[in-house]
C-alpha positions in Angstrom: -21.9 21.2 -8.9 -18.5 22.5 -7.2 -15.9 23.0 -8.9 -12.5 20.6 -7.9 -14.7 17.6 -7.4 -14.3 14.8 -9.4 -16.0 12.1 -8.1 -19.0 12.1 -6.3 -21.0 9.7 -3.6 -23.2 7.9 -5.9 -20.2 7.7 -8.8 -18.1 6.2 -6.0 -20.5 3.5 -5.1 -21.3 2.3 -8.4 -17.1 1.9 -8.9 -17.1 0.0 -6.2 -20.1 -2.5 -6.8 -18.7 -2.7 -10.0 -15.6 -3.9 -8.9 -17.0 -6.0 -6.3 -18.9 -7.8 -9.1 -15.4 -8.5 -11.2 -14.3 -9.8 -8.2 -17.2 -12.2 -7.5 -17.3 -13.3 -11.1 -13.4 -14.0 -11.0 -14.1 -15.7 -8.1 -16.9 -18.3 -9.0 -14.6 -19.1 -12.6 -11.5 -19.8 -10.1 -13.5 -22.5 -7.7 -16.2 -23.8 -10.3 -15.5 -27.0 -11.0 -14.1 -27.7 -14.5 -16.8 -30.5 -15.2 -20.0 -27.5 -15.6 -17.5 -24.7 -16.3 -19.5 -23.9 -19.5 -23.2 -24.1 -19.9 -24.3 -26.8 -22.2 -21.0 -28.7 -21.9 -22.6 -32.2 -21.5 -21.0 -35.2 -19.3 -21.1 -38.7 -19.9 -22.8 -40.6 -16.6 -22.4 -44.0 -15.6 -25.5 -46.3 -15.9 -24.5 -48.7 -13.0 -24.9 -45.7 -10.3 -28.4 -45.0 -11.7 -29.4 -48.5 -11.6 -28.6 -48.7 -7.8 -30.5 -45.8 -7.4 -33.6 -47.3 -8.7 -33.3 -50.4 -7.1 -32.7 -48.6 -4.2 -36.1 -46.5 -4.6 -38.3 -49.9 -5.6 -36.6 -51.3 -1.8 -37.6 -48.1 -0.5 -40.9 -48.1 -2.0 -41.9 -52.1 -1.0 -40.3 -51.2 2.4 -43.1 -49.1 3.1 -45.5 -50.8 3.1 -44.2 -53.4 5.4 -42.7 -50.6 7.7 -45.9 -49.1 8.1 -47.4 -52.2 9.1 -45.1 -53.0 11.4 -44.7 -49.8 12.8 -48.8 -50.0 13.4 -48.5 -53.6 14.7 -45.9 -52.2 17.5 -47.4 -49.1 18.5 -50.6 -51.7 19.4 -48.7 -53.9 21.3 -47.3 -51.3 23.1 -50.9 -49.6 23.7 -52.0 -53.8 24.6 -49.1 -54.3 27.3 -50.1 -50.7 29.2 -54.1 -51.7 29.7 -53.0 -55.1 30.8 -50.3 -53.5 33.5 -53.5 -51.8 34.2 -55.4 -54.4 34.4 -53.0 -56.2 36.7 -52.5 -53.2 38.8 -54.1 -53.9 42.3 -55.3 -50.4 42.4 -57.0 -50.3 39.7 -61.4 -49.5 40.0 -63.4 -52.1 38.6 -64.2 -49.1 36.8 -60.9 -48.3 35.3 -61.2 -52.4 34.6 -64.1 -52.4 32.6 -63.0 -49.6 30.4 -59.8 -51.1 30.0 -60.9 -54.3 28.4 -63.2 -52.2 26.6 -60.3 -50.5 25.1 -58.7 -53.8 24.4 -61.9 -55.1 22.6 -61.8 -52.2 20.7 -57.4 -52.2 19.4 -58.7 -56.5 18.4 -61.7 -55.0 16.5 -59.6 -52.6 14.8 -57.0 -54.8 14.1 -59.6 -57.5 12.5 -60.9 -54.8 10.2 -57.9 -53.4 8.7 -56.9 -57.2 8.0 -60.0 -57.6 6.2 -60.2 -54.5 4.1 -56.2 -55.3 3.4 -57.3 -58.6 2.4 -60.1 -57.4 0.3 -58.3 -54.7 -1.6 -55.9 -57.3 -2.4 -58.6 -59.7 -4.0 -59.3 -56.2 -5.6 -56.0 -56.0 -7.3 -54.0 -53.7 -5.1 -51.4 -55.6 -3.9 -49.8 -53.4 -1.3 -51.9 -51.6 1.1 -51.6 -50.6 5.0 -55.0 -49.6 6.4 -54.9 -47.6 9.4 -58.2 -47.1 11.3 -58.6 -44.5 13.9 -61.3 -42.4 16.0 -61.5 -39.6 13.6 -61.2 -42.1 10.3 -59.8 -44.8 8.0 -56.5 -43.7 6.5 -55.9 -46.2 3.1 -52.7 -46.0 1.5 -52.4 -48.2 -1.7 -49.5 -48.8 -4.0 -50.5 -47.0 -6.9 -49.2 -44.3 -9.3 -53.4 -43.0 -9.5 -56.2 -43.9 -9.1 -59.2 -43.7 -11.1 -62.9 -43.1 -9.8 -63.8 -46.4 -10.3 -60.9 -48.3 -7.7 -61.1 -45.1 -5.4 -65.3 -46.4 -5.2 -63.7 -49.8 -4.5 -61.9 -48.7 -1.9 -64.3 -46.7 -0.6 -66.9 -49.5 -0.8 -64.6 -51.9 0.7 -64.4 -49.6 3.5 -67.9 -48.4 4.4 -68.8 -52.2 4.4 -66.0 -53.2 6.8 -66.5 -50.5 8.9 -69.2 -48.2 8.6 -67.6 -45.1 8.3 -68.8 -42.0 6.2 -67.1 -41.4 3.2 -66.4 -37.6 4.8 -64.2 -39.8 7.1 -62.2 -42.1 4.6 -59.0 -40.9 3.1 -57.6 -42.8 0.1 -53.8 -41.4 -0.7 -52.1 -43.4 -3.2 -48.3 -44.2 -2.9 -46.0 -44.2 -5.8 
């Protein structure tokens, strides 16, 4: 060590972190808000905002279930009204024809077994479900905060029968 020196590099850098932590702690005491400006100091909250809240989650919740079936009800109308422009298209093979109502004969199939399965999950007690079935799978979502192994067979039986689907292929996600 040479002599004169009184501070050196690392002394100097710990001075300043350590002032550059005062100053952050005088810092977050100046703009904290006085409500939680000491831990454990408890506040008094109004019930009426947390009843809004949970009505507002049970709307959300009933919402989407008719969202989602509306939403599915749409996008088919939409897929409906582009094969029948197809149809009605002049150029159109009698090819392109054929496999167009094909297509069509397909979305009213589809349609008809989701209704049915909907219908018989509600006889089986769950009163909100939107079944979506594609060309990978049937996608079940039911209102439900779990499910047991018995109503997930249900399901699953209700859905083989309607459909024929492997149960590899069936997807049950319950919605709280």
């Amino acid at each position: 060590m040479k002599k004169g020196k009184v501070l050196g590099k690392g002394q100097l850098a710990v001075g300043i972190m350590v002032m550059a932590l005062g100053a952050a702690i005088w810092l977050n005491s100046k703009y904290l808000p006085s409500s939680t400006k000491y831990l454990g100091e408890a506040s008094y909250v109004d019930n009426t905002s947390s009843q809004e809240a949970v009505e507002t989650a049970a709307k959300v919740k009933d919402d989407y279930f008719a969202t989602s079936k509306s939403e599915r009800d749409s996008a088919r109308k939409e897929a409906c009204e582009v094969i029948e422009e197809t149809l009605k298209d002049t150029k159109t093979t009698e090819e392109d024809k054929k496999s167009a109502l094909a297509k069509i004969e397909e979305i009213g199939a589809r349609m008809e077994q989701e209704s049915n399965i909907e219908a018989l999950l509600k006889a089986k007690g769950f009163n909100k479900a939107v079944v979506i079935i594609s060309d990978s799978g049937v996608n079940v979502v039911v209102s439900s905060e779990g499910l047991t192994s018995a109503q997930t067979l249900q399901i699953q039986d209700i859905v083989t029968s309607e459909t024929g689907v492997a149960l590899s292929n069936i997807k049950i996600i319950p919605k709280s």
